[in-house]
C-alpha positions in Angstrom: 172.7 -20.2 -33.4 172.5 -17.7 -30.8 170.4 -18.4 -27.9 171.2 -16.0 -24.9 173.0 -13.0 -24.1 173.6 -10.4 -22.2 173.3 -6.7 -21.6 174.4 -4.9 -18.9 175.7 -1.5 -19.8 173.2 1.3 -18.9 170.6 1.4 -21.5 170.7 5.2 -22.6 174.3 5.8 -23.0 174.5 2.6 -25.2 171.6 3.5 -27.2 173.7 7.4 -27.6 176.7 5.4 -29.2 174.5 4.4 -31.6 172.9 7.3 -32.3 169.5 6.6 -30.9 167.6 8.3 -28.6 164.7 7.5 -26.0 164.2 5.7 -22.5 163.7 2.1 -21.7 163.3 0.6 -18.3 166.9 -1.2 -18.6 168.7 -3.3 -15.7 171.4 -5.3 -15.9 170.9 -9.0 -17.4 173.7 -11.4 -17.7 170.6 -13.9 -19.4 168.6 -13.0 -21.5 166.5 -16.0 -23.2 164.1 -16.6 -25.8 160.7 -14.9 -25.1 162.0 -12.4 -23.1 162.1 -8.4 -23.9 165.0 -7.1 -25.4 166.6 -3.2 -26.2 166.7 -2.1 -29.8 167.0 0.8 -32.2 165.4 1.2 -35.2 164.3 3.8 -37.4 161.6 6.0 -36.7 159.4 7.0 -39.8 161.3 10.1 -39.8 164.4 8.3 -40.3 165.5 9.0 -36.5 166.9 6.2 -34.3 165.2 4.7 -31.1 165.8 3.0 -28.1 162.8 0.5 -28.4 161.6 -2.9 -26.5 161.0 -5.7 -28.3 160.3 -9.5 -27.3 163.0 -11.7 -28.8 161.4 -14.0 -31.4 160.0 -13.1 -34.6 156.0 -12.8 -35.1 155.5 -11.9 -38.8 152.4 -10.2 -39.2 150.4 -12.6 -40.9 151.0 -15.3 -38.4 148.1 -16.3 -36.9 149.2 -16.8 -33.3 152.3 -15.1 -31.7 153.4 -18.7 -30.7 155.1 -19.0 -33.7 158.2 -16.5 -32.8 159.4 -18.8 -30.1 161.2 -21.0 -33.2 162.3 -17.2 -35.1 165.1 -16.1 -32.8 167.5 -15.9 -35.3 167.5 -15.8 -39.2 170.5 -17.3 -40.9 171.7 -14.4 -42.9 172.5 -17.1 -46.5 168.2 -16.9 -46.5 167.1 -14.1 -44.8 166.6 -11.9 -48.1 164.1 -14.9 -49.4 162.7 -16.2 -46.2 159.0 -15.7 -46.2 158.9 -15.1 -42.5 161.7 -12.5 -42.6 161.9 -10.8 -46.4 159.9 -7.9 -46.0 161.7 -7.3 -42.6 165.2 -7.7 -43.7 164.3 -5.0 -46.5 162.2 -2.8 -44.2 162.3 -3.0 -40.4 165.9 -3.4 -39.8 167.6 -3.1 -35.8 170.5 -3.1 -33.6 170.1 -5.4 -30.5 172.1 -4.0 -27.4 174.4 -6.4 -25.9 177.8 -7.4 -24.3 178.0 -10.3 -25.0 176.9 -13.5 -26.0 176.8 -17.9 -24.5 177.9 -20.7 -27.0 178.2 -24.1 -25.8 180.9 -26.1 -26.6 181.2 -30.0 -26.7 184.1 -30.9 -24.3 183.8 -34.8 -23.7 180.8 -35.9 -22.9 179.2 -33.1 -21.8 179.5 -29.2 -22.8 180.6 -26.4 -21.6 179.2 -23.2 -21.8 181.4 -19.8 -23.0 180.9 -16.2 -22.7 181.9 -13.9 -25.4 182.0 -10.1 -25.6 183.9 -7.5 -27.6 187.9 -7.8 -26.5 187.8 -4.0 -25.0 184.6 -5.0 -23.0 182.4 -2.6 -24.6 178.9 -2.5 -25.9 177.9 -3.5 -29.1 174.8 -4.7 -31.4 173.7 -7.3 -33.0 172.4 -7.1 -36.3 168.9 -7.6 -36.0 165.3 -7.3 -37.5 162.0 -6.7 -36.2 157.9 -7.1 -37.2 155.0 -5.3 -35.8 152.4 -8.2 -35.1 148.2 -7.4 -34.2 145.7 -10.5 -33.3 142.8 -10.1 -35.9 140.8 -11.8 -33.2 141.9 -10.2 -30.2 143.9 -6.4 -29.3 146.7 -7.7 -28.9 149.5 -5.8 -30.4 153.2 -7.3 -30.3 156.8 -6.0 -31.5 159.1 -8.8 -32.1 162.7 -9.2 -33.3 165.5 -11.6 -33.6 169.1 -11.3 -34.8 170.7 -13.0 -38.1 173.5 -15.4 -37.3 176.2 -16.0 -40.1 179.0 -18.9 -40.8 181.5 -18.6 -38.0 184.4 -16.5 -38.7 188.2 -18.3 -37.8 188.0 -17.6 -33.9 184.7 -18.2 -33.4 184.9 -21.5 -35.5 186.6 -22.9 -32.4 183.6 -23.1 -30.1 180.8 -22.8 -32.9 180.1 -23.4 -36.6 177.5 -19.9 -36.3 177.6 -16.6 -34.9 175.6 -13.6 -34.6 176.2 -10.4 -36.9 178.3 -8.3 -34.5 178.5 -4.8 -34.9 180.1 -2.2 -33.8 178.8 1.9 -34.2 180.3 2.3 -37.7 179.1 -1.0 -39.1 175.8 -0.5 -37.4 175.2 2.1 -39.9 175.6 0.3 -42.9 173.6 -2.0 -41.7 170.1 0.0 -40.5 170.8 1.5 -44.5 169.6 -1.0 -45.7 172.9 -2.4 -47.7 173.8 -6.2 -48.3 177.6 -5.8 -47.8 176.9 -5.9 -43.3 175.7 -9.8 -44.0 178.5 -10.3 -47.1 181.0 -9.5 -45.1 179.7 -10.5 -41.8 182.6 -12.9 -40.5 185.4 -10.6 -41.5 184.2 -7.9 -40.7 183.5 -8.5 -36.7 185.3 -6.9 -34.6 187.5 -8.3 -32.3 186.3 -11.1 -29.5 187.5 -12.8 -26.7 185.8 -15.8 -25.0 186.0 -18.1 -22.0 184.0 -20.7 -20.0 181.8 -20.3 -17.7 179.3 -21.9 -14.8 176.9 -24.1 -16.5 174.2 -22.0 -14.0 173.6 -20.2 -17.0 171.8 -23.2 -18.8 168.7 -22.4 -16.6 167.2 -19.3 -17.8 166.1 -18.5 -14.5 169.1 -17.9 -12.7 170.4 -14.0 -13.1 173.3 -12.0 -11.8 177.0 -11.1 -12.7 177.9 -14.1 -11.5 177.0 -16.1 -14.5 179.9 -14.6 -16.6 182.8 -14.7 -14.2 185.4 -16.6 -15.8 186.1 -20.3 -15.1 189.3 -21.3 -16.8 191.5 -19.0 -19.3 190.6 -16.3 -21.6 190.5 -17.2 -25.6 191.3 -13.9 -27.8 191.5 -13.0 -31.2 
């Protein structure tokens, strides 16, 4: 499961390394929770990329109420394909989710501790994602949703978590907005390379914001 994150890098020059174009409204968040907008590309009907906002938390669009996409903030990618709540979005509505990095909490005694995990070079990436177009038959309200598919955790990642998110970097974010299977096959293997370590538990309340929630509180795992 992946259930916060953050993104911090300027919006449009992230969106650029992905091949995206447009303008969001994008400050730095080092929390980024359930519920909350997020910054994604997807494809346009002319095939282009976009910088898009989205509320993380699927809403398929035959739900009756948007309440359901509080539980849909990630799809586990062994059922995503079958899901009835995410099928036709994993074969049509495909998306990158900006990020830097990502919280896992990891039992240490009888408590646990939270980690922060980002790319090893510190740069940008995406998380494979999908997203629905949602519209109230009983009221105007329109909503654009998304969440991000998690897969089994590959070996360094197995050490805090038994899931990850799909992490991608530009080259596999192609493959993946294509449409292919192989992104989710070959998830694990495939990421690139991470490095993690723990931080304040001041992140567990989604309220609290600032850089300070990822500064470092003990030594740096890397793969």
């Amino acid at each position: 499961m992946c259930g916060r994150f953050a993104f911090y890098s300027p919006g449009e020059a992230t969106a650029a390394l992905f091949g995206a174009s447009g303008a969001l409204d994008t400050k730095p968040r080092y929390n980024i929770a359930p519920t909350q907008d997020i910054a994604a590309i997807c494809l346009d009907r002319d095939g282009g990329r976009e910088l898009q906002s989205f509320r993380w938390g699927l809403v398929p669009s035959w739900a009756k109420d948007p309440s359901i996409g509080n539980r849909m903030i990630n799809a586990r990618a062994e059922t995503v394909a079958e899901k009835p709540s995410f099928r036709s979005a994993y074969r049509k509505r495909r998306c990158l989710v900006l990020a830097n990095g990502f919280y896992e909490w990891h039992t240490e005694g009888s408590g646990k501790t939270p980690y922060f995990i980002s790319l090893t070079d510190g740069s940008p990436f995406a998380f494979a994602g999908l997203w629905e177009h949602w519209h109230g038959k009983d009221s105007d309200e329109t909503l654009y949703s998304a969440t991000l598919i998690t897969t089994a955790a590959n070996e360094f990642m197995s050490a805090l978590h038994h899931r990850m998110p799909i992490v991608l970097d530009p080259a596999r974010a192609d493959t993946w907005l294509a449409g292919g299977d192989d992104t989710i096959r070959n998830a694990a293997q495939e990421a690139p390379s991470l490095r993690a370590w723990p931080v304040g538990r001041e992140v567990n309340n989604p309220r609290n914001e600032g850089v300070n929630l990822i500064a470092s509180a003990g030594l740096t795992l890397e793969n």
